[in-house]
C-alpha positions as CSV (number, residue, x, y, z in Angstrom):
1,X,-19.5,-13.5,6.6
2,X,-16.8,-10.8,6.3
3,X,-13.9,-9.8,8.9
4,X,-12.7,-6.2,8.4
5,X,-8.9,-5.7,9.0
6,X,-7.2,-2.8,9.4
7,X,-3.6,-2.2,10.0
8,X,-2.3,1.5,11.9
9,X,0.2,3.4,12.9
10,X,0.0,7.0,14.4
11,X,-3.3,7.7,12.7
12,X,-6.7,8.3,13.9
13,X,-9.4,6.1,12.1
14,X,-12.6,6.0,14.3
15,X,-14.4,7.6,11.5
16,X,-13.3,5.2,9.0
17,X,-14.3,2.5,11.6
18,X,-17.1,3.7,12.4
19,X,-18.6,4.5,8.5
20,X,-18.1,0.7,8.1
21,X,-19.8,-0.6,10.9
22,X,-22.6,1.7,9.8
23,X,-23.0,0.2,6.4
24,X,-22.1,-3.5,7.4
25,X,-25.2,-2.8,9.7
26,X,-26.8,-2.0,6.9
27,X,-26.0,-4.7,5.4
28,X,-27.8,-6.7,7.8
29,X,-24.6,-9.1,7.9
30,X,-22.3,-11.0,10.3
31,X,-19.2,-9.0,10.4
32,X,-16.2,-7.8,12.7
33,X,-14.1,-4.7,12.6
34,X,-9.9,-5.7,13.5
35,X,-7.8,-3.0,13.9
36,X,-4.5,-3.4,15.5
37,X,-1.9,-0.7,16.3
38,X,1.6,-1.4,15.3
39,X,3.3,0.4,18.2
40,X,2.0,4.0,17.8
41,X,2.9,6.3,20.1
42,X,-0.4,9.1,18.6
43,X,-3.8,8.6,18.6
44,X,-4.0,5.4,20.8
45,X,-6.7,7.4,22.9
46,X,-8.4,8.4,20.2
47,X,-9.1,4.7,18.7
48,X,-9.8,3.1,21.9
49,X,-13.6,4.3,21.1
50,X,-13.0,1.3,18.7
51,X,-13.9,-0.6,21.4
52,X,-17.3,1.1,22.0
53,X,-18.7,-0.4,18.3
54,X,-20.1,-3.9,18.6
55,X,-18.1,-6.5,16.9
56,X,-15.3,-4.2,16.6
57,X,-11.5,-4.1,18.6
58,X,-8.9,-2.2,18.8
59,X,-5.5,-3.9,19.9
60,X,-2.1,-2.4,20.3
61,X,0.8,-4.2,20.1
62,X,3.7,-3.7,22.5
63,X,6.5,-3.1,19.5
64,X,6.2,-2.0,16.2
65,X,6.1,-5.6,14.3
66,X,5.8,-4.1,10.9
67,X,3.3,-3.8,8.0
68,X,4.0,-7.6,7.0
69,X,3.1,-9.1,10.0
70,X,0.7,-7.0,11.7
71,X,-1.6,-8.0,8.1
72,X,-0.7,-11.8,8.8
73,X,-2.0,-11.1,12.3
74,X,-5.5,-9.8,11.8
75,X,-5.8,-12.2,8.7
76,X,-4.7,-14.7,11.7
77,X,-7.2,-13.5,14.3
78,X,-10.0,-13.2,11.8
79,X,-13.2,-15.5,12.3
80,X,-14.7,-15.2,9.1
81,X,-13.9,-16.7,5.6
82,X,-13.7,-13.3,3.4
83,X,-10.7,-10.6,4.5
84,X,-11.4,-7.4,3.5
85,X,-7.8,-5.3,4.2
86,X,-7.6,-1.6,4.2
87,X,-5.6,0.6,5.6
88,X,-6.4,3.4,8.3
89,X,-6.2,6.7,6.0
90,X,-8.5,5.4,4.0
91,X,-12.3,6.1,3.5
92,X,-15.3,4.7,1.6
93,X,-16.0,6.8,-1.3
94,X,-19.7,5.2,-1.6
95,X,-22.5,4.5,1.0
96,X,-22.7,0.8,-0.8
97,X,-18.9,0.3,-0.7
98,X,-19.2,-2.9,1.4
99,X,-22.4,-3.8,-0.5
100,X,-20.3,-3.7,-4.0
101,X,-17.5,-6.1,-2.0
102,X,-20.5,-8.5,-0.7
103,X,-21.4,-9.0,-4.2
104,X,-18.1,-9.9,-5.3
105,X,-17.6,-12.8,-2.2
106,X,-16.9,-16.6,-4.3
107,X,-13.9,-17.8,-5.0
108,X,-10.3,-18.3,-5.0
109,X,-9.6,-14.7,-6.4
110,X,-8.5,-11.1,-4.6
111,X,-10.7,-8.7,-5.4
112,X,-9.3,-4.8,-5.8
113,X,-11.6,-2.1,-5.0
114,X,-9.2,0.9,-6.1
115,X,-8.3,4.4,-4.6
116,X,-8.8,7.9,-5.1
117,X,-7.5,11.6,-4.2
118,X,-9.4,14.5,-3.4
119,X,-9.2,16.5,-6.8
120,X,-8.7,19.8,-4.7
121,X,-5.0,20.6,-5.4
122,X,-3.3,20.8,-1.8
123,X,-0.7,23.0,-0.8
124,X,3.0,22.9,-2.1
125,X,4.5,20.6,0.5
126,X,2.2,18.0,0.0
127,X,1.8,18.6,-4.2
128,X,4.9,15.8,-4.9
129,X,2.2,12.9,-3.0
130,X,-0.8,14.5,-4.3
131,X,0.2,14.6,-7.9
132,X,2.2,11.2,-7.8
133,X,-1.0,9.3,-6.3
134,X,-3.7,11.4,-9.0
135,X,-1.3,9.7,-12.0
136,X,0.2,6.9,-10.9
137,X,-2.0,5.2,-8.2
138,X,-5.9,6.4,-9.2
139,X,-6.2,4.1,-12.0
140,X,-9.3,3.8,-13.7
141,X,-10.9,-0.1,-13.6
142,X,-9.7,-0.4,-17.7
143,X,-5.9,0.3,-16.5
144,X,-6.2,-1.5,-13.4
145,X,-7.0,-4.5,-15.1
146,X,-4.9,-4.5,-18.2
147,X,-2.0,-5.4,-15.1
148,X,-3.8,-6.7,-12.5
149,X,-1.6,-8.1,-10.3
150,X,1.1,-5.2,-10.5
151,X,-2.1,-3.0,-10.0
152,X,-2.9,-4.5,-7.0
153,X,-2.9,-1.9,-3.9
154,X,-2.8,-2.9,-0.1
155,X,-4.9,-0.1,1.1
156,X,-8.4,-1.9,-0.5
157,X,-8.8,-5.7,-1.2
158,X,-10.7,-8.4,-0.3
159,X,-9.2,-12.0,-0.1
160,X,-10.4,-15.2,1.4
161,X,-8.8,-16.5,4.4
162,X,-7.8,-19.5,2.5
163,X,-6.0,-17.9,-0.4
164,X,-4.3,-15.7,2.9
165,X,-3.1,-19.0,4.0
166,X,-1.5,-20.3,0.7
167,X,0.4,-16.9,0.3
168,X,0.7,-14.7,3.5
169,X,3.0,-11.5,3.3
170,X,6.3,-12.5,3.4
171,X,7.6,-11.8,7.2
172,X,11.2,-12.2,5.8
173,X,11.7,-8.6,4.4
174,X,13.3,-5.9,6.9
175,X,10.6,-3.1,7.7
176,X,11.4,-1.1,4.5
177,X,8.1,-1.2,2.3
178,X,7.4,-2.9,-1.1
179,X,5.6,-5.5,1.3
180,X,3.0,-5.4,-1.0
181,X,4.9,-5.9,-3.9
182,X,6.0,-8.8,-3.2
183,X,2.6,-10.2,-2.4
184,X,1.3,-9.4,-5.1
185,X,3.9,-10.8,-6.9
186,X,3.3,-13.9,-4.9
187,X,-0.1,-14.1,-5.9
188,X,0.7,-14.2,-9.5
189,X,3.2,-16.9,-9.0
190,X,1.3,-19.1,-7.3
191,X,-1.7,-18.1,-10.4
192,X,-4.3,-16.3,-7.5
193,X,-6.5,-14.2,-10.1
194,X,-6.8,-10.6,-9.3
195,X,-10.1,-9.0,-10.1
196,X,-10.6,-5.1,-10.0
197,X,-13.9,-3.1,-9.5
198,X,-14.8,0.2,-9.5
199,X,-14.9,0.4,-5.5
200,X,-12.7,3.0,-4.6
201,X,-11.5,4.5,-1.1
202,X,-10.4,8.1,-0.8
203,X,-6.2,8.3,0.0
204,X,-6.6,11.0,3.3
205,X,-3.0,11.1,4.7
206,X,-1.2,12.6,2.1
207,X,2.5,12.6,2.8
208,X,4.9,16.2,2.9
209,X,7.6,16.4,1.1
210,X,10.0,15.2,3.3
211,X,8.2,12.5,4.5
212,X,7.3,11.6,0.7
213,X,11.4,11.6,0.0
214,X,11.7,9.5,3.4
215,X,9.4,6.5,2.9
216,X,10.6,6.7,-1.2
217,X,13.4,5.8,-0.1
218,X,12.9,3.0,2.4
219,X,10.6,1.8,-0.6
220,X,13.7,2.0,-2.9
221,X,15.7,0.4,-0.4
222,X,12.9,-2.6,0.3
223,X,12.6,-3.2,-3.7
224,X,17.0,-3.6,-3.6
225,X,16.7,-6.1,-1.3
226,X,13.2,-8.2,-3.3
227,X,16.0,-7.6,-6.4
228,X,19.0,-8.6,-4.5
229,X,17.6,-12.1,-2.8
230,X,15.6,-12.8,-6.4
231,X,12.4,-12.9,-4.7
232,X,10.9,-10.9,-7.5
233,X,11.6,-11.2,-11.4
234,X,13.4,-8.7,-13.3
235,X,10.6,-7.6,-15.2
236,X,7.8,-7.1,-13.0
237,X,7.5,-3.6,-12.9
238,X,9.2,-1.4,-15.4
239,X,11.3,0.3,-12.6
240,X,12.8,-3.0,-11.5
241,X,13.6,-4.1,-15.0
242,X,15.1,-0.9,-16.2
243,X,17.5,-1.2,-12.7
244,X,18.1,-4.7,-13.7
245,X,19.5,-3.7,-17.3
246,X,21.8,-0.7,-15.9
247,X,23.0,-3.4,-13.9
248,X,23.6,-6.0,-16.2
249,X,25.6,-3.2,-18.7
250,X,27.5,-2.5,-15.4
251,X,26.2,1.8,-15.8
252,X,25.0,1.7,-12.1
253,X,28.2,3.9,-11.2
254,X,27.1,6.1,-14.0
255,X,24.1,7.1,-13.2
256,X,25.0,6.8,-9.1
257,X,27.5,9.9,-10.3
258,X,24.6,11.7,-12.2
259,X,22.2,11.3,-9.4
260,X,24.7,13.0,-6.7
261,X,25.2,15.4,-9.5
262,X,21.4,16.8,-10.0
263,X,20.6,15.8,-7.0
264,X,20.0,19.6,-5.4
265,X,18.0,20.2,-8.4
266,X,15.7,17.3,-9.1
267,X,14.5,17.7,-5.3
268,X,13.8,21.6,-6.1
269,X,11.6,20.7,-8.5
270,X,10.0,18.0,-6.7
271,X,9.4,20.9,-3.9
272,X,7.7,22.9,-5.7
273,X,4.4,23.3,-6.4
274,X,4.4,21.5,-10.1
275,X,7.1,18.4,-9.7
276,X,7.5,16.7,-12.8
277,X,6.6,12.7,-12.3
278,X,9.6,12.1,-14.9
279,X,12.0,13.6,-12.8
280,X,10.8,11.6,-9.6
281,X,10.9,8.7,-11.8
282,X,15.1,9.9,-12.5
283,X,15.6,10.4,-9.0
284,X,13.8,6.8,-8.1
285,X,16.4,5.4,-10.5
286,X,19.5,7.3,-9.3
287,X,18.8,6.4,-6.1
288,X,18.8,3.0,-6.2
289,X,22.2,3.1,-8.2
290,X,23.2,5.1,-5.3
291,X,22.6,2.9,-2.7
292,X,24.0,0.3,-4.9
293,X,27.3,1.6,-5.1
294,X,27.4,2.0,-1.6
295,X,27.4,-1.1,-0.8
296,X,30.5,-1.8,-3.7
């Protein structure tokens, strides 16, 4: 009936694990619970009460094989037709959250349950995430679905193992992030309808700052190298096709020398404890110019 899958990395998630064991019990269904460890070196204690559940496992890989293959792996492993993905900082914001994706199963589509943020404002180090994944990422079902495949989120889907066959994450990129982008991407190419339902799970490991700035930029370095070996089309996203235009008027050297210019002072602001989203967005941008006049 349904296989579970959950990707992790240095994060505990027995509670996650254990909420959705409760509820597929519920459920009165066949189910199983994958989670596989991509080479933490925290928690792995912790999770091996994974093993305690029935029909659940917990499996650590020797190396960290990144967040591409370690999702083709548990969609490999799985014994059941319908894949329902999320990842391990996640939680159920509903008691009937696997109910509302039972009722979805039929069908060559991928079905996106959504995410959510506490509404509680956190403290300062931790505002930049908050604030970024409250406007950009906790769409309502209306927005989601107005760009449905660009809206599509790897932390809470369901797909069949089929559909998982015809368009697997690509294993090709380097470990940088935007693995997701691409699939989605993917799906649309190959015309794999997305669907999205009001089925949300709550976001819990918000990012610091630094971190935030750290994986932003392995992002921004991950989406150079989709642009760079055309795996993704100019327009896709309006991030990618307003890089693609500064490129094509040859003004990535002008706006690499802004960025190292107000540098200092777009990260002070996006320190503090009300970053503006447009001058992340600046930054996003100058980065990318950055890194591609590095390489010139």
């Amino acid at each position: 009936m349904l296989s579970i899958l959950i990707p992790t990395y240095n994060y505990d998630c027995t509670e996650l694990v254990f909420e959705l064991s409760r509820q597929c019990v519920n459920q009165s269904i066949d189910f199983e619970i994958l989670v596989i460890d991509d080479g933490s070196r925290l928690f792995q204690s912790q999770n091996q009460a994974i093993n305690s559940l029935a029909f659940s496992s917990y499996e650590i890989l020797p190396e960290n094989v990144g967040r591409s293959r370690v999702r083709n792996l548990l969609a490999q492993k799985a014994k059941f037709e319908n894949l329902l993905f999320l990842d391990s900082d996640v939680m159920p914001t509903s008691t009937e959250f696997i109910g509302n994706y039972l009722g979805e199963i039929g069908g060559e589509k991928v079905i996106s349950g959504g995410l959510t943020y506490d509404q509680k404002k956190p403290a300062t180090e931790f505002m930049l995430r908050w604030k970024y994944g409250h406007q950009r990422e906790a769409r309502s079902v209306e927005v989601r679905s107005g760009i449905p495949h660009q809206a599509l989120l790897s932390s809470n889907f369901m797909i069949s193992k089929s559909v998982m066959q015809r368009v697997p994450f690509n294993e090709n990129l380097p470990n940088l992030r935007r693995e997701d982008t691409l699939f989605s991407y993917d799906l649309m190419k190959r015309k794999i309808e997305v669907v999205h339902i009001d089925n949300p799970v709550m976001h819990l490991g918000v990012d610091s700052f630094e971190v935030t700035i750290q994986k932003e930029h392995e992002s921004l370095t991950g989406l150079k190298y989709i642009y760079d070996h055309q795996l993704i089309a100019d327009d896709y996203f309006k991030l990618l096709e307003l890089y693609s235009v500064l490129r094509k008027r040859r003004l990535t050297s002008a706006f690499a020398f802004l960025f190292r210019k107000f540098r200092s002072k777009m990260l002070k602001n996006l320190a503090s404890d009300d970053p503006s989203l447009k001058i992340f967005d600046l930054y996003r941008i100058g980065f990318l110019c950055q890194i591609s006049q590095n390489e010139t």
